[in-house]
C-alpha positions in Angstrom: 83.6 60.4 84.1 80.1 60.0 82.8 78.5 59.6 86.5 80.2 62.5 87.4 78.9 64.7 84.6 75.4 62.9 85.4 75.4 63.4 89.0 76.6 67.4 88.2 73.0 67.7 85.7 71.0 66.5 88.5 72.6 68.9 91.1 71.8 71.7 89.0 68.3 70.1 87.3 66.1 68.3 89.6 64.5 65.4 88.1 61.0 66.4 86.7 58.4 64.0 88.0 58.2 61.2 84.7 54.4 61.2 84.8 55.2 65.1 83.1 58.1 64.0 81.3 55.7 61.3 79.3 52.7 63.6 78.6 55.3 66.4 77.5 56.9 64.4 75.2 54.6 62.1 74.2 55.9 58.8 75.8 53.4 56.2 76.3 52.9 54.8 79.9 53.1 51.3 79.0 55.7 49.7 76.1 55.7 46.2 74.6 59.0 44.7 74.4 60.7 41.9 72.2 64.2 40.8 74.5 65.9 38.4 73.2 69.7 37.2 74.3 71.8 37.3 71.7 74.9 34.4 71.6 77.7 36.5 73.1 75.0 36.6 76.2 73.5 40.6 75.5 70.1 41.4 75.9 68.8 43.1 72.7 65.7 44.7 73.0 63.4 46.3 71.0 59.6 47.4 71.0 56.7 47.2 68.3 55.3 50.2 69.6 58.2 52.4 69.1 59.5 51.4 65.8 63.5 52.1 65.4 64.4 51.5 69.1 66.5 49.5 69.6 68.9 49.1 73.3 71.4 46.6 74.3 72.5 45.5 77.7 75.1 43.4 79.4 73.0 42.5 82.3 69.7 41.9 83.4 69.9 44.8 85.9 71.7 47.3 83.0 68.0 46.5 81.1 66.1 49.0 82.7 68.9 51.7 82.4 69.3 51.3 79.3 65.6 50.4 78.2 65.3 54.8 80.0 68.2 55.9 77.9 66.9 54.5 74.4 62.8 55.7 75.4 64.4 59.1 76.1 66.8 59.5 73.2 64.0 57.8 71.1 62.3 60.9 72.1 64.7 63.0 72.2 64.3 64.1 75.8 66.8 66.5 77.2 69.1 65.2 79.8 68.4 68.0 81.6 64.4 67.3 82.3 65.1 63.1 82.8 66.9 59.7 83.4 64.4 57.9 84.3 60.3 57.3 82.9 60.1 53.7 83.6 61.0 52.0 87.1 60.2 48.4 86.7 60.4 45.8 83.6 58.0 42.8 84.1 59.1 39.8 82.9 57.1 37.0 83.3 57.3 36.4 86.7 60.9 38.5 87.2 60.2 41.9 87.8 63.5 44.2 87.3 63.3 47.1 88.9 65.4 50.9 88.7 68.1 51.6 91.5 67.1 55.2 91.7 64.3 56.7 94.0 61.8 57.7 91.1 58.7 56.3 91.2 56.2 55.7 88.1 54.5 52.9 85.9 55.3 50.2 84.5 56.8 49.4 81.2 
């Protein structure tokens, strides 16, 4: 049901380009991040930079998705103007990248 709703927003709002969406709301272009797996096998993750955010995911490739959902909420961005800000986490030598088409830097 969610997907639905979210594919409806972005029929009716386009995505705005995240290089905006960061200098409008004041999201930095590059985060620090503390992961760690918890013992029931989540990803927790949180960020010195931004303190208060904190994200959980099931799955390496839920990180990024949910890493954009907590950065936006964190700053409170309406779900109108974005989804996405970041399109890649580097991890050491693993780079995790977002399923979507958006293009921008770096977290």
């Amino acid at each position: 049901m969610l997907k639905i709703f979210d594919k409806a927003i972005r029929t009716i709002f386009k995505h705005q380009d995240p290089s905006i969406v960061k200098r409008k709301y004041g999201i930095p272009n590059d985060l620090k991040l503390n992961i760690q797996l918890s013992k029931d096998g989540w990803f927790i993750v949180t960020s010195p930079d931004l303190p208060g955010l904190v994200t959980q995911a099931a799955s390496r490739d839920e990180l990024i998705e949910m890493l954009n959902d907590a950065v936006l909420s964190y700053f409170d961005v309406p779900k109108r103007d974005a989804d996405v800000v970041y399109n890649q986490l580097n991890l050491g030598e693993e780079v995790i990248r977002c399923k979507g088409s958006v293009v921008t830097r770096t977290a």
